[in-house]
N, C-alpha and C positions, 0 to 999 in steps of 0.2 A: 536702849542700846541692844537689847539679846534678841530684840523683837527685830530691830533691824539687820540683824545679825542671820538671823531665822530666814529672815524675807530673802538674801542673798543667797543663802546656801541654797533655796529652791530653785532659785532664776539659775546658780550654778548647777545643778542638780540637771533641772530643766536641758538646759544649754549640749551638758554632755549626752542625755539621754539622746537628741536629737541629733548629734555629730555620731553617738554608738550607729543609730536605725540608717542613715544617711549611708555611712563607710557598710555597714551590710548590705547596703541597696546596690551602692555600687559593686561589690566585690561578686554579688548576686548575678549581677548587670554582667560583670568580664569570665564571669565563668558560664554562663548559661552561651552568652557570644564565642567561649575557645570551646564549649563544648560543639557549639552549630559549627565552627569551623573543622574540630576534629573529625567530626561526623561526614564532612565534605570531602571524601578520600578518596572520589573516582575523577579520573581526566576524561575527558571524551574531546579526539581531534579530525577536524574536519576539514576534509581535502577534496578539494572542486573536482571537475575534468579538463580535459583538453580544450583550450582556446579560452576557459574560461576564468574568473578573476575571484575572491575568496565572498565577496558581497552576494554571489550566488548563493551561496549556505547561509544566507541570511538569517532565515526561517528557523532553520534546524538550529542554528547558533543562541537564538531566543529563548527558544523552545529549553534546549536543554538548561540554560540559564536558569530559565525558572524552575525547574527541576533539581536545582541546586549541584548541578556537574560545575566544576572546573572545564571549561570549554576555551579549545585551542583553535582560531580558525585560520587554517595556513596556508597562507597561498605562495604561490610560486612560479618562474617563469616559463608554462607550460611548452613552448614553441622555442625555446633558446635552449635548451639542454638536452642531453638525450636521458633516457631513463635511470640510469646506473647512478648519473649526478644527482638530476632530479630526487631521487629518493635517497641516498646519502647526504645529502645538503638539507633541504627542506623537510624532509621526517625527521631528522636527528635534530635539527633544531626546535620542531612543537615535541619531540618526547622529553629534553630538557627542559623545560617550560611547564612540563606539568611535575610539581614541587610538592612534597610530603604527601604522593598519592597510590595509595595501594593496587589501583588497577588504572590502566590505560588501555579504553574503548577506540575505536577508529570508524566512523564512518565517511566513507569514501563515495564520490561519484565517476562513474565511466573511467578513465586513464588513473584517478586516483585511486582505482583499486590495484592497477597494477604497479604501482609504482610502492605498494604497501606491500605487496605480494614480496617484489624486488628486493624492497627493504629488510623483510622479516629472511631471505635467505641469508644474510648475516646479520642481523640482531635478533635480540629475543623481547617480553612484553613480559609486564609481570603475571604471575599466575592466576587464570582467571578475567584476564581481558578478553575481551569480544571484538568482532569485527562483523558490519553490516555494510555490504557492498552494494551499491545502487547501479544497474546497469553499465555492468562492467564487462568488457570484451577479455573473456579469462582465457577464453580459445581463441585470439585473434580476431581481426576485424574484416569480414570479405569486403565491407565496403572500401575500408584501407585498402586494402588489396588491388580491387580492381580503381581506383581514383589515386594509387601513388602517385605514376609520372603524371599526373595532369600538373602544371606550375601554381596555379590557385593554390591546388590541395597540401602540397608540398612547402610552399609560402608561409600559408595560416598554421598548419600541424606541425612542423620544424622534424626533427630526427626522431622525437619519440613518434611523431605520427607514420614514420616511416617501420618504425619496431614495431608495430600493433597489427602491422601486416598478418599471413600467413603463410611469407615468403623468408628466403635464406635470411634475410635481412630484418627478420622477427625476435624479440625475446624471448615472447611464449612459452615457445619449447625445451629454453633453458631451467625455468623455472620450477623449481622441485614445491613437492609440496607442503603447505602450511601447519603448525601444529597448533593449531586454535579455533575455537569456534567461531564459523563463519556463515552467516545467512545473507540470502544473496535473494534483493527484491529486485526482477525482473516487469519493463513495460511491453504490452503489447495494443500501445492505439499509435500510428505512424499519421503524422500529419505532411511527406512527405515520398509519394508514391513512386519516384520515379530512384530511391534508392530503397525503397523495399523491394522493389521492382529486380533490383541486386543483390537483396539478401534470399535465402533460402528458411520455410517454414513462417512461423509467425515472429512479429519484429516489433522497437519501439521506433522504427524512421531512424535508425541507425547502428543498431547492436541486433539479432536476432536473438530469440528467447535461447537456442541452444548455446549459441555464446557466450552466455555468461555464467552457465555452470563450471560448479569445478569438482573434482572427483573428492575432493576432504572436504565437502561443505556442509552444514550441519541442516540445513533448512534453505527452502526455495519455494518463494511466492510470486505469481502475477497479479499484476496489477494495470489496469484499464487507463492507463496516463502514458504520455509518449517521452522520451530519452531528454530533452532539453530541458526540461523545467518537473522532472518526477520527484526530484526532493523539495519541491514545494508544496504537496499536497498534505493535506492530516491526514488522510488514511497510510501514507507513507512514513510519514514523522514519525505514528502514532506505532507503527506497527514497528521500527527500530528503537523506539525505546525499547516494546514491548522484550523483542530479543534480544536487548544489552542488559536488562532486567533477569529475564526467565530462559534463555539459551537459545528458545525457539520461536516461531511468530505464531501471532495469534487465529489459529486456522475455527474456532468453534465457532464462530459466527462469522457471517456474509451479509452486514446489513445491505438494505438497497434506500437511499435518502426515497421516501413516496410523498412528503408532506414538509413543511416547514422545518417540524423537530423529529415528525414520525420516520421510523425505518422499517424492514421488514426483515427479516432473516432467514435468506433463503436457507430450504431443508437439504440435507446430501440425500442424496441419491439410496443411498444405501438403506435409507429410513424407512425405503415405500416395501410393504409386505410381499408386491406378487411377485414371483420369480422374472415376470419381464414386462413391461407395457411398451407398447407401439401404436402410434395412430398417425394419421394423415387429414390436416388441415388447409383449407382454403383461406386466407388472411386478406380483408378489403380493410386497408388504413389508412384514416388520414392525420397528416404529421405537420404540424404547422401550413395547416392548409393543401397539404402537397398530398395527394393521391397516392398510395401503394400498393400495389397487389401481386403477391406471389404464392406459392404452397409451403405448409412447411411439414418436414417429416420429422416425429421425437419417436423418442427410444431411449427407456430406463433400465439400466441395466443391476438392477440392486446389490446382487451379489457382487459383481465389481464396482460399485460405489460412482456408476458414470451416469451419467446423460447424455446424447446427444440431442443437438436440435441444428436442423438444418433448413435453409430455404433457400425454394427452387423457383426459376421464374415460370412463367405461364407454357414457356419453349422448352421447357425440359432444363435450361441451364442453372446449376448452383448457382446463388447468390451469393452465399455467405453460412458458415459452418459454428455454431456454437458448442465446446464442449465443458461438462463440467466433472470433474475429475476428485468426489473429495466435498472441498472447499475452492478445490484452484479452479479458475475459468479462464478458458483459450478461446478468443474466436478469429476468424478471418472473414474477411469480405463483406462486412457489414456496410463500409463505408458508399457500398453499392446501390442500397437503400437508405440509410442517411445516417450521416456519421457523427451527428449527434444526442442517438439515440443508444445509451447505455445497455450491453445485453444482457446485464442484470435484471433491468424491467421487463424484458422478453421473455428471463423465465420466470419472477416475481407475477408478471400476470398470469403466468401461466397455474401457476402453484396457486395465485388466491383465486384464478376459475374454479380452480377444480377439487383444493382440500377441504378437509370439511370445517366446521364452525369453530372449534374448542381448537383444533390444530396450529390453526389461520392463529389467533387472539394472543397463544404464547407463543409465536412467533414473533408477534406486532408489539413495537414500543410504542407508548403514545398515540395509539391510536387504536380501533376499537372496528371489528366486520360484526354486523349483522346482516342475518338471511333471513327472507320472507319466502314462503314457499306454497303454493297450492299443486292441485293435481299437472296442470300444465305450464307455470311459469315460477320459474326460480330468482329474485332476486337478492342481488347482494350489494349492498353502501358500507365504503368505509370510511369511518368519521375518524378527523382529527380535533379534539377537542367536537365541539359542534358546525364543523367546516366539514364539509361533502368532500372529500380527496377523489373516490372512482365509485363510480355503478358499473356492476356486472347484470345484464339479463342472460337467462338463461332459456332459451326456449324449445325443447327436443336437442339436437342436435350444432344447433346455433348459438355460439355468445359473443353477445355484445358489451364491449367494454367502453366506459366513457372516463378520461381520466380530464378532471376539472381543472387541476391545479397546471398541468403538467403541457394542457392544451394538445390530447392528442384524442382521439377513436378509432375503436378495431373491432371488425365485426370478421369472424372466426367462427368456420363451420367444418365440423368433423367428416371427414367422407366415408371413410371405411367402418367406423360403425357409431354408435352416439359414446361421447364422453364418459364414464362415469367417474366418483368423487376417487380421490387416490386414497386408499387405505394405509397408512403407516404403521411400520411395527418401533414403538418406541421402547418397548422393554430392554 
């Protein structure tokens, strides 16, 4: 009987030991989950532009998803309201929506920065939100401007597309300015010529790059993507986290995609030792088969941290103006020569012609230059993994670049005097 008595008390023993482990597992379980939730204490709300619908921010909606934001995506009826409603109505309803959260981020595209602008003239954010504008008309829109009375333009844009103006009939100029950190990424590739053709300076095919600055803005970058679809890109996404993160965008590096996974990072300007370099090149390319040939003239100016590179046709006429400024890069008129030829690779080839071996390598991710060199011919292969990405020859005067992946060749000769390697001062 004491034996069976024994046996019980274990099996109860047992029993409860397993109901104690069980309730701590859970109780483990709801507080490690209210911790993950506490921790989740930033909103970030995203507002489209003009004409367009909230499934646009798609991307960025994911994106910060998995970043673990409370993500607002609000749309609104761009063309039925005018601005003053617009942002009263539709931002006071995503800022209530973001619930037990200590900061409320805003990224905005084109009209939805001004309508956030609008908004924050009478409300406030808590302390410590951020704001990332995406091609936003902060100075008005000359293209509004001149396409008001057309009845198309008028039809699709509604009353706020008549305020974006530059005319009496603008808000713009009512708008005081913001107390908060605001970075403002700027496009400059237009896939529409004949209203760039209307703006003034460099443009994304519908906002100009000076357009979207604002005098209290805390950071300003361009980017190689044109006004309709620029918050779809990862180097965009990638670089509004960065500023809703750290205050300001990430300017130390400029990779250039050269290989499947390889990048390159292009050097600033400022890095090269001599007080100035200048030369003049002859350029024979061929580009998907398509013949090019123009000159180009570069000019480093280190002490103010520039480049330029510019090319001229055989007539004497600009093609197309590259400048790099920093990290930022402006060009125009590329599109003359082929407008699917990034001018990043323009100065990436230019920098792996001519830096030297060890320079080149910590620049390079994932991929790997080696140079072979005798008295008369210099050449250079860069490997990704064991895949050939470009050969450089180098012969007096002459380089020839063969890029494999990329499908293009450029044979490029110095005129005014022969190349030599750029010297950087990295200290």
């Amino acid at each position: 009987m004491s034996l069976l008595k024994n046996i019980l008390k274990i099996k109860y023993l047992k029993q409860g030991l397993i109901v104690l482990v069980l309730s701590q597992l859970i109780a483990c379980e709801q507080g490690v989950k209210k911790m993950s939730e506490q921790s989740n204490t930033e909103c970030i709300v995203l507002l489209h532009g003009l004409g367009r619908l909230k499934s646009s921010m798609w991307q960025l909606e994911h994106y910060f998803k998995k970043q673990s934001y409370q993500v607002i995506n609000q749309g609104y009826p761009s063309s039925r309201l005018n601005i003053e409603q617009l942002a009263e109505q539709y931002i006071g309803k995503a800022v209530k929506q973001c619930q037990n959260t200590s900061k409320i981020h805003f990224i905005t595209h084109s009209l939805g920065g001004i309508l956030l602008r609008q908004y924050l003239q009478n409300h406030q954010l808590p302390l410590g939100s951020r704001i990332v504008m995406l091609a936003p008309p902060n100075q008005g829109s000359e293209m509004a401007t001149k396409l008001r009375n057309i009845f198309l333009f008028k039809w699709f844009t509604g009353t706020a597309g008549q305020q974006l103006t530059t005319t009496t009939q603008s808000i713009i100029p009512q708008l005081k300015p913001i107390n908060f950190e605001v970075g403002i990424i700027a496009g400059n590739r237009s896939w529409i010529p004949f209203v760039s053709y209307l703006l003034k300076g460099n443009d994304d095919g519908v906002v100009s790059i000076e357009e979207t600055k604002l005098f209290e803005m805390t950071d300003h970058i361009i980017v190689p993507h044109s006004h309709t679809f620029i918050m779809n890109f990862k180097q965009v996404i990638e670089q509004a986290n960065y500023f809703i993160k750290q205050g300001h965008f990430n300017k130390k590096e400029n990779p250039v995609k050269i290989g499947k996974k390889a990048t390159f990072n292009l050097l600033e300007p400022a890095l090269f030792s001599a007080n100035q370099i200048s030369m003049t090149q002859t350029v024979n390319a061929i580009y998907q088969n398509k013949p090019f040939n123009f000159i180009t003239q570069i000019e480093i100016q280190p002490k103010q941290n520039k480049l330029i590179f510019i090319g001229i046709s055989n007539l004497g006429v600009t093609l197309f103006k590259i400048i790099m400024q920093g990290q930022e890069i402006e060009f125009t008129g590329l599109e003359k020569v082929t407008s699917q030829l990034d001018p990043r690779r323009l100065l990436a080839d230019f920098q792996l012609s001519l830096c030297s071996e060890n320079i080149i390598n910590q620049a390079l991710n994932s991929a790997k230059l080696i140079i072979n060199k005798n008295k008369t011919v210099e050449k250079r292969q860069l490997f990704e993994n064991n895949l050939k990405l470009m050969e450089f020859v180098i012969v007096d005067k002459t380089i020839k670049i063969k890029h494999y992946q990329a499908n293009y060749e450029i044979k490029i000769k110095t005129i005014d005097k022969k190349p030599s390697l750029c010297h950087l001062n990295l200290n």
